[in-house]
Backbone as a ProteinNet text record, in pm:
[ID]
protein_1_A
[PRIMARY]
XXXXXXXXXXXXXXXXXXXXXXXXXXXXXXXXXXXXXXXXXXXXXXXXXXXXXXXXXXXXXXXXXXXXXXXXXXXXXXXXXXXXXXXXXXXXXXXXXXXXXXXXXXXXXXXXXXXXXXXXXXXXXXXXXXXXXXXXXXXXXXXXXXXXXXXXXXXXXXXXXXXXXXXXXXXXXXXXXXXXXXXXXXXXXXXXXXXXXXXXXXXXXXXXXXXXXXXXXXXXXXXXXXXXXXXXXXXXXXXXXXXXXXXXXXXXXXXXXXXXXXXXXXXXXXXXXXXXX
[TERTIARY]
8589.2	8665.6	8742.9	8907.6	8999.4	8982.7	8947.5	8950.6	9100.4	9173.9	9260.9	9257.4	9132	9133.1	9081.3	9104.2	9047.8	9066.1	8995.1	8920.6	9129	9186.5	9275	9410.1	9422	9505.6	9492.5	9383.2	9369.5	9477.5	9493.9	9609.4	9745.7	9805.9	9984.8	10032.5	10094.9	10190.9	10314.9	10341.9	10474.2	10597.7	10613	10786	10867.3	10952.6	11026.7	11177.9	11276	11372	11527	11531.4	11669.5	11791.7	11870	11968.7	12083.3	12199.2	12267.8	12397.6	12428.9	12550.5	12645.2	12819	12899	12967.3	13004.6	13087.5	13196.7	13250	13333	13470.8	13565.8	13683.1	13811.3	13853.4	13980.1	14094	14127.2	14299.3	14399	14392	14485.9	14465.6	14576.6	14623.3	14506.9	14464.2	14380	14468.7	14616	14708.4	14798.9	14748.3	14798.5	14738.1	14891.6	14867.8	14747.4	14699.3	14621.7	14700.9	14685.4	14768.9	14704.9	14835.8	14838.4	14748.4	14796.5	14752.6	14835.5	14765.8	14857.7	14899.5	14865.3	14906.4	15005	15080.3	15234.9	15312.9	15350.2	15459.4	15583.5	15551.7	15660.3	15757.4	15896.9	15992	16009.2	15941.4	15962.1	15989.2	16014.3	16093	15969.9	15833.3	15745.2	15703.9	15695.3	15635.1	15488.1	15426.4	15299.4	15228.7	15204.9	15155.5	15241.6	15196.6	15289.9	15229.4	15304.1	15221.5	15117.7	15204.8	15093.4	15103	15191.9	15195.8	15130.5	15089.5	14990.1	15069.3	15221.8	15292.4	15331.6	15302.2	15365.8	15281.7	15325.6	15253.8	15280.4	15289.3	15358.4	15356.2	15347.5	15355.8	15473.4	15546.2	15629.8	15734	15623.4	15663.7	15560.9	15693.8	15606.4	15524.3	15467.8	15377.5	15470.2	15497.1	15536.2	15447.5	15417.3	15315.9	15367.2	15494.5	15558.5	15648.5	15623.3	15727.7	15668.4	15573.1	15532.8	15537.5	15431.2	15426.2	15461.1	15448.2	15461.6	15355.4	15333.4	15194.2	15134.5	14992.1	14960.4	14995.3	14935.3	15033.5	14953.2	15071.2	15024.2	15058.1	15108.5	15129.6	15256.5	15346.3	15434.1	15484.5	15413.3	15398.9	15377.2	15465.8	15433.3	15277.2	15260.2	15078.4	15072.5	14988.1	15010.3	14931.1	14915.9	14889.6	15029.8	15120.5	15199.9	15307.6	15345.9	15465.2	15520.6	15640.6	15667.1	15636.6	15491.9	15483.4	15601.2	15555.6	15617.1	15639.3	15779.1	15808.8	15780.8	15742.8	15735.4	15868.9	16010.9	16093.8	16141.7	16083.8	16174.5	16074.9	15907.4	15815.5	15746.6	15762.1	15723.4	15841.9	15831.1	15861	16063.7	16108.9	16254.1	16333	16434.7	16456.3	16559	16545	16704.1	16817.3	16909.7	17027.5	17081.7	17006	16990.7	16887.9	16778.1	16684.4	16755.4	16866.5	16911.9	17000.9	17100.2	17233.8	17164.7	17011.3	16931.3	16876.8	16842.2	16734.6	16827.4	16906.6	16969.7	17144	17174.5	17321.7	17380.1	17361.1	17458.7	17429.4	17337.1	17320.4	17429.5	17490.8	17595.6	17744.3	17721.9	17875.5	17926.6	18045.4	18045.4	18109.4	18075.6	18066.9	18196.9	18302.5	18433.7	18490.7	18639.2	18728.4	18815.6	18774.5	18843.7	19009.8	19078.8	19261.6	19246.3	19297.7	19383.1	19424.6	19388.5	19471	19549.3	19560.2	19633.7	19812.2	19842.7	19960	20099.8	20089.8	20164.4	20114.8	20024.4	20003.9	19893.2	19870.9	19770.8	19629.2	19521.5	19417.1	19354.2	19231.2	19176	19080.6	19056	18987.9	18793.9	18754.7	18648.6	18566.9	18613.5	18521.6	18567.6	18648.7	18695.3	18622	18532.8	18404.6	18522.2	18528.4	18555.5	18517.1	18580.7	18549	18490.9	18294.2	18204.4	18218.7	18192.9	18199.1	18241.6	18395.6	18487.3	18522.6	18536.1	18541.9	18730.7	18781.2	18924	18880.2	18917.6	18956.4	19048.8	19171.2	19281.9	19257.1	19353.3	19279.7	19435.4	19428.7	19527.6	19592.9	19504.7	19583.9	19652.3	19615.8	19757.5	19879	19780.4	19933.3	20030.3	19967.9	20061.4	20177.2	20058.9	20176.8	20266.5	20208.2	20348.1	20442.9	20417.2	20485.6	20609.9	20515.7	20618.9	20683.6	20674.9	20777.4	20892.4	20846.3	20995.1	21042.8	21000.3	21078.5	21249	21315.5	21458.1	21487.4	21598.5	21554.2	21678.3	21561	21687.3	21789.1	21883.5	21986.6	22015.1	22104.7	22101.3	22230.8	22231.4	22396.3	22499.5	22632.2	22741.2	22779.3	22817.7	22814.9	22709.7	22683.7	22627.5	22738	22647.2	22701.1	22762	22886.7	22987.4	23021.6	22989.4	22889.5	23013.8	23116.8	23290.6	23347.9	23324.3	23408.9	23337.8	23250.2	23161.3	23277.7	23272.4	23329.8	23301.1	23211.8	23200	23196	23264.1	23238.2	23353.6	23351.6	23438.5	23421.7	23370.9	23388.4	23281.7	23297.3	23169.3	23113.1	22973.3	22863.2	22866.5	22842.2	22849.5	22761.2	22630	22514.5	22593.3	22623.8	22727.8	22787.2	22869.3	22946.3	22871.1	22766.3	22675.2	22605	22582.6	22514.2	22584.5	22711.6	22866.2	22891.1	22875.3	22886.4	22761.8	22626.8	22519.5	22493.7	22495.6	22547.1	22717.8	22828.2	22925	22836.3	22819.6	22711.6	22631.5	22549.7	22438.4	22516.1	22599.4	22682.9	22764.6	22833.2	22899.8	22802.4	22651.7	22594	22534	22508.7	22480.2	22606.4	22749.3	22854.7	22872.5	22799.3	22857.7	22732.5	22596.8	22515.2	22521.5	22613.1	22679.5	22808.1	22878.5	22973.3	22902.4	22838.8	22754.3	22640	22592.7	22542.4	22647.6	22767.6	22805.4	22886.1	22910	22961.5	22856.6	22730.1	22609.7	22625.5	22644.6	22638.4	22800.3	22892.1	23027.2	23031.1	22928	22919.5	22848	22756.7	22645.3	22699.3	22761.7	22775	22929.3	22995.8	23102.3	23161.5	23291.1	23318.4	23314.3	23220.3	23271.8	23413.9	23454	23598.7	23556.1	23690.4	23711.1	23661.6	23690.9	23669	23468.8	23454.3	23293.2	23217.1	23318.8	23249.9	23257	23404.3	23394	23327.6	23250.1	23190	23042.3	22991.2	22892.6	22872.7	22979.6	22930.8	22942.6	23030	23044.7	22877.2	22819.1	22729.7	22609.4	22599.8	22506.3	22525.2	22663.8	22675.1	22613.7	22655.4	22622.8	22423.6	22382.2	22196.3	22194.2	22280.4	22233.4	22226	22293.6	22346.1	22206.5	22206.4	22075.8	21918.4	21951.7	21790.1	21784.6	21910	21878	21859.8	21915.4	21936	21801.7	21685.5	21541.9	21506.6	21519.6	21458.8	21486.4	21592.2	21623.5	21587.2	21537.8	21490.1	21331.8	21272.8	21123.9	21123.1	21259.5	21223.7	21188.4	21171.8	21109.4	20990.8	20906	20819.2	20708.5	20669.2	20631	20463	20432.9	20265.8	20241.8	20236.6	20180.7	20080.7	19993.2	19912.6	19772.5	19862.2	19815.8	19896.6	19834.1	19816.2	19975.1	20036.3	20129.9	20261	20247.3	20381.7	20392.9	20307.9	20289.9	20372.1	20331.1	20367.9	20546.3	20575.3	20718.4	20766.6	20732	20848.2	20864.7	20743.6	20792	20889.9	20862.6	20936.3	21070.4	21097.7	21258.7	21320.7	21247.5	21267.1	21303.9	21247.2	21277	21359.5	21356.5	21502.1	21606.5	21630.7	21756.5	21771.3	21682.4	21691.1	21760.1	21671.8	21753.5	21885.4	21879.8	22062.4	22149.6	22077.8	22248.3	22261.2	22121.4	22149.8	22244.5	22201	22257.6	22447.5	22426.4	22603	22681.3	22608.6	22638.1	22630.4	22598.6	22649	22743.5	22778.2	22885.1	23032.4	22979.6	23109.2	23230.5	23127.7	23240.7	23295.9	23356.4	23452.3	23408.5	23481.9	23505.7	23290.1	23245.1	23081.4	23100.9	23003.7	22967.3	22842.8	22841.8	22721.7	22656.1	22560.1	22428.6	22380	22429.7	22348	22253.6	22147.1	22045.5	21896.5	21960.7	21937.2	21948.5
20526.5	20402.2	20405.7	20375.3	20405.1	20275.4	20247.1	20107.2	20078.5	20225.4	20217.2	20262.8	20307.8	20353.7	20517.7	20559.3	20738.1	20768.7	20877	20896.8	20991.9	21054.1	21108	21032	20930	20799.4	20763.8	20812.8	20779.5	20828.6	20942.7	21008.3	20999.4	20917	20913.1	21000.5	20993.8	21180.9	21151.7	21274	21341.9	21263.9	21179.7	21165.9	21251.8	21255.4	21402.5	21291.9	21340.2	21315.1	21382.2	21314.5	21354.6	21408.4	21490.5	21519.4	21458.8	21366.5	21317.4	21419.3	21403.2	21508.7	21393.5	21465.5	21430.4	21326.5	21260.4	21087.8	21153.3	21107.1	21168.4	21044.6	21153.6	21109.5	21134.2	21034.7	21065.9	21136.6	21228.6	21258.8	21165.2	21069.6	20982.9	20910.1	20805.2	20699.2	20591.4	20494.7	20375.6	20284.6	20277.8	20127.9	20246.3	20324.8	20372.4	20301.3	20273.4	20198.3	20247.8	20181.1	20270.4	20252.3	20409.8	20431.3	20351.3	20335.3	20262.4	20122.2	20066.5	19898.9	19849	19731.7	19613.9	19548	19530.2	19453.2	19510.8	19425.4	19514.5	19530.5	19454.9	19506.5	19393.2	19271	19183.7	19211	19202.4	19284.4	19375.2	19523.3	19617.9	19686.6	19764.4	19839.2	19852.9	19832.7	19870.7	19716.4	19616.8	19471.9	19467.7	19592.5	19568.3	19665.9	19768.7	19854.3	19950.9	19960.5	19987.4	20158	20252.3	20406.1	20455	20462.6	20507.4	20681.7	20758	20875.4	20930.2	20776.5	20819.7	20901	20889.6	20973.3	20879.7	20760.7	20645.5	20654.3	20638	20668.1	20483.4	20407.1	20277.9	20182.6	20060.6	19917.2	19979.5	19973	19949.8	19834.8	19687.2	19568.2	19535.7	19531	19429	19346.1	19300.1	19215.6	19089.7	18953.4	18849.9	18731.2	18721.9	18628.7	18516.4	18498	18418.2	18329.7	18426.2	18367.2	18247.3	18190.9	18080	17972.1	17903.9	17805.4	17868.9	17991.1	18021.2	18027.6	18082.9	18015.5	17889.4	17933.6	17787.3	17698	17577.8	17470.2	17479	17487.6	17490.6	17676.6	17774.2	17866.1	17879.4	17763.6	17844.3	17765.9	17684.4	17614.6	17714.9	17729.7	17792	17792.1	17886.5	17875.4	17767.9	17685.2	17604	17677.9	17799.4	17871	17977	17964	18045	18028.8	17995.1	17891.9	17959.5	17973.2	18026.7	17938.9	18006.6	17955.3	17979	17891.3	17849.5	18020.7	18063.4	18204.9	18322.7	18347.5	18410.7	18544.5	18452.2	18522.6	18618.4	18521.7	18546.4	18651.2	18639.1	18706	18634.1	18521.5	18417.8	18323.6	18260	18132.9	18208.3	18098.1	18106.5	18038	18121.8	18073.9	17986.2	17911.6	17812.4	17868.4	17832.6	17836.5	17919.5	17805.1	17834.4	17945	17967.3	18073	18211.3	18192.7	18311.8	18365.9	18245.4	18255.8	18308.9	18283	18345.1	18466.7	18484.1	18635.1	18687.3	18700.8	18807.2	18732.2	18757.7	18702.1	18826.2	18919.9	19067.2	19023.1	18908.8	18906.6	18791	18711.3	18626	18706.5	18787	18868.3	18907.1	18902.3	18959.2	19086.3	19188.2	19329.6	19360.2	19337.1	19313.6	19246.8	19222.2	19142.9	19170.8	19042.2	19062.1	19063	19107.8	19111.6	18957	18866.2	18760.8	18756.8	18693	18672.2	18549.4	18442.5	18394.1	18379	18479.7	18511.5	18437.2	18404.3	18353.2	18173	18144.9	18008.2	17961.1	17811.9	17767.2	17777.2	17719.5	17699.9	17783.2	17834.3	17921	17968.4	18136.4	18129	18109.3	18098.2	18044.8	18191.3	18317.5	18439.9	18493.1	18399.7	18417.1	18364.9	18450.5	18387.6	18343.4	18254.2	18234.8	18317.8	18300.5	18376.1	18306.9	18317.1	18267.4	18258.6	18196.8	18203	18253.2	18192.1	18256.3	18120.4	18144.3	18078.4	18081.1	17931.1	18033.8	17907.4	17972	17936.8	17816.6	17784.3	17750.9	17599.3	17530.1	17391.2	17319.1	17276.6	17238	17093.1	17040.6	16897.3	16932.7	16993.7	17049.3	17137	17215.4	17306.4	17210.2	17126.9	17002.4	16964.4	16917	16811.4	16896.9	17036.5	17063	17175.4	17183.5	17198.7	17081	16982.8	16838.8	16820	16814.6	16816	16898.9	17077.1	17170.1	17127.7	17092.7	17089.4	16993.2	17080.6	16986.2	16848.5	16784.1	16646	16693.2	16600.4	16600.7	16542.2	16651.2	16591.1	16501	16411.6	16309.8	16312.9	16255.4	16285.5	16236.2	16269.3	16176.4	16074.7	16098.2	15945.6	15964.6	15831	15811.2	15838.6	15909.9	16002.5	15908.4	15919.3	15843.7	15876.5	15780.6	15820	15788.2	15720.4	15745.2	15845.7	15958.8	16061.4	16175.1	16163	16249.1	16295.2	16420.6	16468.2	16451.5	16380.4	16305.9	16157.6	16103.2	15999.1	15913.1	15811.7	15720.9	15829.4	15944.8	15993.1	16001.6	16008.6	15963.3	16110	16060.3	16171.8	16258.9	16415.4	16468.7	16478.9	16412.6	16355.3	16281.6	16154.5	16046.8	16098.9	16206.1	16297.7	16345.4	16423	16487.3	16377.3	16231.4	16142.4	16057.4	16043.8	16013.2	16073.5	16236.5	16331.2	16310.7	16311.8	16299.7	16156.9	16045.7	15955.4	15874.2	15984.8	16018	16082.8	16186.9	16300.3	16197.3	16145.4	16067.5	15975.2	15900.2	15808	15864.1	15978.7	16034.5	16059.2	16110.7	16114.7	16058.4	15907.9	15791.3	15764.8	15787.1	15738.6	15856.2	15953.1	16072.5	15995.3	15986.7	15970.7	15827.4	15737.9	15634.6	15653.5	15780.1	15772.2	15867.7	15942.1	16013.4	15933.1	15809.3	15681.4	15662.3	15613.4	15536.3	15612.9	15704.6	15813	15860.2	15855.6	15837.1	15748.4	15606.4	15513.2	15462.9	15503	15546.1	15602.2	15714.9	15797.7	15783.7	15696	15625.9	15511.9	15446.7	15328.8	15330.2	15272.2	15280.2	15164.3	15132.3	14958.4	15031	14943.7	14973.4	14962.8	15066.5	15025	14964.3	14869.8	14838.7	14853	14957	15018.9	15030.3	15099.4	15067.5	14934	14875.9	14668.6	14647.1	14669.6	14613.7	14663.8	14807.9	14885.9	14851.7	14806.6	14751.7	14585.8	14550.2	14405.7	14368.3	14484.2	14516.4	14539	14650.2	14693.9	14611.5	14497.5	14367	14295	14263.6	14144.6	14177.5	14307.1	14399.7	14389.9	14431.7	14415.1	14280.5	14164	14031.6	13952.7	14023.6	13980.4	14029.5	14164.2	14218.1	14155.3	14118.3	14036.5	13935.1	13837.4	13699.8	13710.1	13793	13744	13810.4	13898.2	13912.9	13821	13735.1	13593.1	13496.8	13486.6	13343.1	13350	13529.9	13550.7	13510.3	13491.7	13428.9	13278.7	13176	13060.5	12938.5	12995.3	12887	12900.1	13020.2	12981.6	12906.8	12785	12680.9	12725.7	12743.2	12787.6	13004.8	12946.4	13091.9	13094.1	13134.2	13192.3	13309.5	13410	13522.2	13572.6	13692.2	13715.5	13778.4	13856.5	13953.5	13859.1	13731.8	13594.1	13610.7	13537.4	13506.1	13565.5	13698.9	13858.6	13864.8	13894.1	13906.6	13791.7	13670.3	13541.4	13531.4	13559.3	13581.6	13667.3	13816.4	13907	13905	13851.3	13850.9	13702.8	13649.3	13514.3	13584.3	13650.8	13703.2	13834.6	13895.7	13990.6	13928.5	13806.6	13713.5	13680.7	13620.1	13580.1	13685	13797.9	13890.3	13973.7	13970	14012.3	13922.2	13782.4	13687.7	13690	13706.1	13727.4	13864.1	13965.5	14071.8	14037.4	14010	13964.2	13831.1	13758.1	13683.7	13753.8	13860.7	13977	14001.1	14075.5	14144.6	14102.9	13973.1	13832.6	13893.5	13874.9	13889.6	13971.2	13988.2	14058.6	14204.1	14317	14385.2	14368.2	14431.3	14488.2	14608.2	14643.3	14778.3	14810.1	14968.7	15053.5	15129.9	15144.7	15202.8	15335.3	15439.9	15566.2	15602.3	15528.2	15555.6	15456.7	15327.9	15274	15322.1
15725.2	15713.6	15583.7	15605.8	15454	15445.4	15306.4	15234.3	15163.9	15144.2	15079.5	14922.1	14894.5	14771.7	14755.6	14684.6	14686.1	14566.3	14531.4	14387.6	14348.5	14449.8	14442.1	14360.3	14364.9	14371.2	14203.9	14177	13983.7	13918.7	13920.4	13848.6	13949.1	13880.8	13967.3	13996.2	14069.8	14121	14036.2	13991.6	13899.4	13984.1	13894.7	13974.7	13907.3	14092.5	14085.2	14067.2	14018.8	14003.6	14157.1	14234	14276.5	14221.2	14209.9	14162.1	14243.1	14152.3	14220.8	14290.8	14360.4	14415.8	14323.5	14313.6	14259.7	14361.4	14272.9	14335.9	14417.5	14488.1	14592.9	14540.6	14541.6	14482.5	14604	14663.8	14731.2	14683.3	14761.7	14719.6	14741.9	14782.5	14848.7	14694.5	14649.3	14579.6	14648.7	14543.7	14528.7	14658.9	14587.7	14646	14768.3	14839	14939.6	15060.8	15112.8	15263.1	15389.7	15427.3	15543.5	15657.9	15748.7	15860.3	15956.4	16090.1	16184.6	16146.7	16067.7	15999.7	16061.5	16066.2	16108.8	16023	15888.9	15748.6	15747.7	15663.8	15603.9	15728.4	15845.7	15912.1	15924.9	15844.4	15847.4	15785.1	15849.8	15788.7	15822.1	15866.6	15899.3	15998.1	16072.6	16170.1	16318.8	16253.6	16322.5	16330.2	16404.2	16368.1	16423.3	16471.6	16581.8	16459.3	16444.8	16350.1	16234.3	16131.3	16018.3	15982.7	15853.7	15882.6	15917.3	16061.6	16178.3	16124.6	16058.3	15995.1	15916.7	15836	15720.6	15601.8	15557.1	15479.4	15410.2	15383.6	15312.9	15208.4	15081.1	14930.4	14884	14933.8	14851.9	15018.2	15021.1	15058	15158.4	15274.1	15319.1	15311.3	15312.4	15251.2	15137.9	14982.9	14893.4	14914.5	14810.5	14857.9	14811.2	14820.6	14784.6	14768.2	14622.9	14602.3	14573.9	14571	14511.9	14646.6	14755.7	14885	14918.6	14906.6	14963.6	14905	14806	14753.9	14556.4	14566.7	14404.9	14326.6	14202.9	14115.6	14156.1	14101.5	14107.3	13977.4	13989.9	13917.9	13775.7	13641.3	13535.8	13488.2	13617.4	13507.6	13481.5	13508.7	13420.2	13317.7	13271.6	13115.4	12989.2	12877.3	12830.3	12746.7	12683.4	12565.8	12457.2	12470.7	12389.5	12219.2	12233.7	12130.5	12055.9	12161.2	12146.7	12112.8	11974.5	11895.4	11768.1	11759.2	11641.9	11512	11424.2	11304.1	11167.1	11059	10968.2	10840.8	10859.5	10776.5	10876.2	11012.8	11090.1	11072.7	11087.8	11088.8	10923.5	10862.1	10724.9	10651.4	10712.2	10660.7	10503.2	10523.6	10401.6	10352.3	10206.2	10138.2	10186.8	10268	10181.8	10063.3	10013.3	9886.6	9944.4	9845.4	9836.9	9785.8	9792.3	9707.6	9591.7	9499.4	9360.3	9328.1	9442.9	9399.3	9375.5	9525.7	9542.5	9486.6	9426.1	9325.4	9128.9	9111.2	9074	9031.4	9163.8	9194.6	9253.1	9360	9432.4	9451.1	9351.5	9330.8	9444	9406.6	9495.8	9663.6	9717.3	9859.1	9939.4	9829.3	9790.2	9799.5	9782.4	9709.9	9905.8	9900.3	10038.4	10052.1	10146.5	10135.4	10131.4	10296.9	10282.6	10334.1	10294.5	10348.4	10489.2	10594.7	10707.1	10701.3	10767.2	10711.8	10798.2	10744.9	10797.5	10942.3	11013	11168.4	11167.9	11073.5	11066.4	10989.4	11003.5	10896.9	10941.3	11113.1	11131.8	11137.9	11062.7	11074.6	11178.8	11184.8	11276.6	11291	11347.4	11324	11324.2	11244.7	11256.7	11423.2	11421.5	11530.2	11517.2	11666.3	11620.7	11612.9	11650.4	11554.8	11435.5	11362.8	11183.7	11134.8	11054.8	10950.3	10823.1	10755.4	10643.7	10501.2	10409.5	10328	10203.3	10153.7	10113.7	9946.8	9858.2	9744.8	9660.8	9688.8	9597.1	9493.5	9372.4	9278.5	9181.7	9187.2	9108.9	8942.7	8901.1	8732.3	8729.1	8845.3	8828.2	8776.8	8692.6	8703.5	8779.5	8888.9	9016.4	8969.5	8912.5	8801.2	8724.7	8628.7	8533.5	8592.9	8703	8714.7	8811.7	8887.9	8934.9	8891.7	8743.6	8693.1	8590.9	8594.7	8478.4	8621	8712.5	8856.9	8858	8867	8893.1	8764.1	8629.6	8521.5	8514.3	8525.3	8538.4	8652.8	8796.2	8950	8865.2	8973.4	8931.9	9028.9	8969.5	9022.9	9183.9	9257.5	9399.2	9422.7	9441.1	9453.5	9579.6	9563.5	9658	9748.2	9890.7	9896.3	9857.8	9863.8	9787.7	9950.7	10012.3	10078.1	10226.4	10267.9	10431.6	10521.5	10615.7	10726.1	10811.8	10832	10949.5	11079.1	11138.2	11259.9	11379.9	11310.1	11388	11382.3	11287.8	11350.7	11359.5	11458.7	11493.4	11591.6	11724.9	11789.1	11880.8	11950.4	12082.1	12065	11954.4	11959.4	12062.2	12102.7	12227.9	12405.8	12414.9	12478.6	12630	12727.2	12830.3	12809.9	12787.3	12804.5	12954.8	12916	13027.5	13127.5	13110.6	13201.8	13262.1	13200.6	13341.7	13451.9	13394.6	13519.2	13587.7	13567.1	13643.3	13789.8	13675.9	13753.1	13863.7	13802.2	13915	14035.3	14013	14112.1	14231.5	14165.4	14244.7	14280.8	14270.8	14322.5	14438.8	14413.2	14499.9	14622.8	14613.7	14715.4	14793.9	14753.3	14811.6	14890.5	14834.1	14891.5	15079	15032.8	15131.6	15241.9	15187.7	15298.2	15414.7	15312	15375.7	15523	15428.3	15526	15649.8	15605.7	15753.7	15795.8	15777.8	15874.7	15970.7	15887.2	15940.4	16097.2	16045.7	16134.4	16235.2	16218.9	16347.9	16444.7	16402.6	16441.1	16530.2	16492.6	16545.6	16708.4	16618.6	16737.5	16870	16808.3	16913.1	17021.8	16957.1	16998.2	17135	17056.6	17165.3	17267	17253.2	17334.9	17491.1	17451.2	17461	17577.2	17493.7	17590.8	17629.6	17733.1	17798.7	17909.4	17920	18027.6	18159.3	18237.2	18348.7	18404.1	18523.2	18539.3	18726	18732.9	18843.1	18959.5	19010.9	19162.2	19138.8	19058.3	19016.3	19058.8	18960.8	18983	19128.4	19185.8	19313.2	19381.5	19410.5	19490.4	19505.5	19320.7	19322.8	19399.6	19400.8	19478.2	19604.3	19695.7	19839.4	19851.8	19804.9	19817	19839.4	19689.4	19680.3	19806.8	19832.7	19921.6	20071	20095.2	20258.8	20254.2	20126.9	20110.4	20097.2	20055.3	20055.9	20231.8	20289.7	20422.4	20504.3	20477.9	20537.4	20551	20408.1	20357.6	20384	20419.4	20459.6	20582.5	20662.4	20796.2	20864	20797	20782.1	20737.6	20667.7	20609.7	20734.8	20744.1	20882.9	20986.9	21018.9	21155.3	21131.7	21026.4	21015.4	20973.1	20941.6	20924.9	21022	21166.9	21234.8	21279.6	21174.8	21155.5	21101.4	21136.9	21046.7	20990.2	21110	21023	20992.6	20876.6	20802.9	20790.4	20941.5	20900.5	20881	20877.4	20825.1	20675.2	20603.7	20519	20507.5	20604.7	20658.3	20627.4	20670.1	20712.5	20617.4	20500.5	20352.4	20279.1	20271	20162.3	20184.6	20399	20414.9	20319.2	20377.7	20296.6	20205.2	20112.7	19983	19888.3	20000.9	19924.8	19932.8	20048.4	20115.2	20040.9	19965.3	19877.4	19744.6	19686.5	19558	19584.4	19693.6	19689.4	19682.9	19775.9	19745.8	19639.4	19575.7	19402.8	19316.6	19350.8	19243.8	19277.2	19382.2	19446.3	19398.7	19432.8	19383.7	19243	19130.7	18978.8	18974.4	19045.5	18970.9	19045.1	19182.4	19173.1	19075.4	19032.7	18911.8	18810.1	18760.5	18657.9	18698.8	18807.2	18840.7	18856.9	18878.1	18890.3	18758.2	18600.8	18511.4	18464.8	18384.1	18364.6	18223.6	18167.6	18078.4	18060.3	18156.2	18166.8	18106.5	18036.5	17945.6	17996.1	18026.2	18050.4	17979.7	17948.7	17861.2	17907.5	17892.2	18007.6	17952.7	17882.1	17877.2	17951.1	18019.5	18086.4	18262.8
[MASK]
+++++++++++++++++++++++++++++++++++++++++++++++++++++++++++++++++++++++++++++++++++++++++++++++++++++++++++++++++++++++++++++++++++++++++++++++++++++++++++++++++++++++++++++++++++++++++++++++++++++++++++++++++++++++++++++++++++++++++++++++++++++++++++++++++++++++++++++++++++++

């Protein structure tokens, strides 16, 4: 019966040590695509599976971390550690002025002189540096006023300019003429477009002659004869009534009407025609 214990079991057995075999290292790149993937085919030529070749060393499609919503919120604030401190640029204390007119007068002095771009006058440009601490001796009050003592006195004229015998004087300015002419012009044109109006209008309208008038009222009188005597052949009829009686009597009522107006036109005399009527 094993209880589980044995006199053998006192002394531990030798641990043996394994020897590790060496880590196994791919030839392939870490960030190399894996073939026939389905990742990576948006965008690309293949939309179902992407290097199915397995010869692709790099992403087919970037990655875009940014296509969607962007960072998250807060990175792109700058560091609130990250501020240009006080002499950073200068590398400590700057001097003033006077330190420098001082200690480093020669950094004052300027190296050389630009030639002038203004020689013909006018405002300066805005890439003309000026020229820095130049100092003159001159004293500009005195030389003024002993300027203004030698200056000679101005002479003045001997008489006011007479303004009668100038050489255009009484004479019409030659603008007027100009403005005479182009106002003549304008004028004339008004009047041709006047007489071509009117010549429209001549053309246009014309008297009837004679044989016309009378032909027209043979004509009226022969359709007035016609239409009444269609009218008189329906006046003993006393009751109208259908729709048919109604319509005839009326119409053969107002053809008469307007036959005898238009032969009461025709009645008078020296009628003019419109051929556009």
């Amino acid at each position: 019966m094993d209880h589980g214990e044995s006199i053998y079991a006192i002394i531990p057995p030798k641990i043996v040590e394994q020897e590790r075999p060496p880590r196994h290292k791919s030839k392939f790149a870490g960030d190399q695509p894996p073939s026939a993937s389905t990742f990576q085919t948006k965008g690309s030529t293949h939309p179902l599976t992407g290097n199915l070749g397995g010869d692709h060393t790099s992403k087919p499609v970037k990655d875009q971390h940014h296509h969607g919503f962007g960072l998250p919120r807060g990175s792109y604030c700058d560091k609130t550690t990250d501020y240009m401190k006080k002499g950073a640029k200068t590398g400590g204390k700057v001097l003033t002025l006077a330190e420098m007119k001082r200690e480093h007068p020669e950094a004052l002095m300027p190296h050389e002189l630009k030639p002038s771009t203004r020689a013909h006058g006018g405002p300066p440009k805005r890439s003309e540096q000026p020229v820095m601490n130049l100092v003159s001796s001159k004293n500009f009050v005195v030389a003024n006023a002993v300027e203004v003592i030698l200056a000679a006195p101005k002479k003045l004229p001997e008489a006011s300019k007479d303004y009668l015998k100038k050489e255009d004087y009484g004479k019409v300015p030659k603008y007027l003429t100009h403005i005479k002419k182009d106002i003549d012009a304008e004028y004339n044109y008004i009047r041709e477009l006047q007489e071509q109006r009117a010549q429209v209008e001549a053309d246009r309208i014309r008297p009837m002659s004679e044989e016309e008038r009378q032909s027209l009222l043979e004509g009226l009188k022969a359709k007035w004869e016609q239409v009444n005597t269609a009218y008189q052949a329906g006046t003993h009829v006393t009751k109208l009534d259908t729709m048919g009686k109604m319509k005839r009597k009326e119409k053969n009522e107002a053809e008469l009407s307007q036959i005898e107006k238009d032969i009461e036109r025709l009645s008078k005399k020296n009628i003019v025609i419109n051929s556009e009527y």
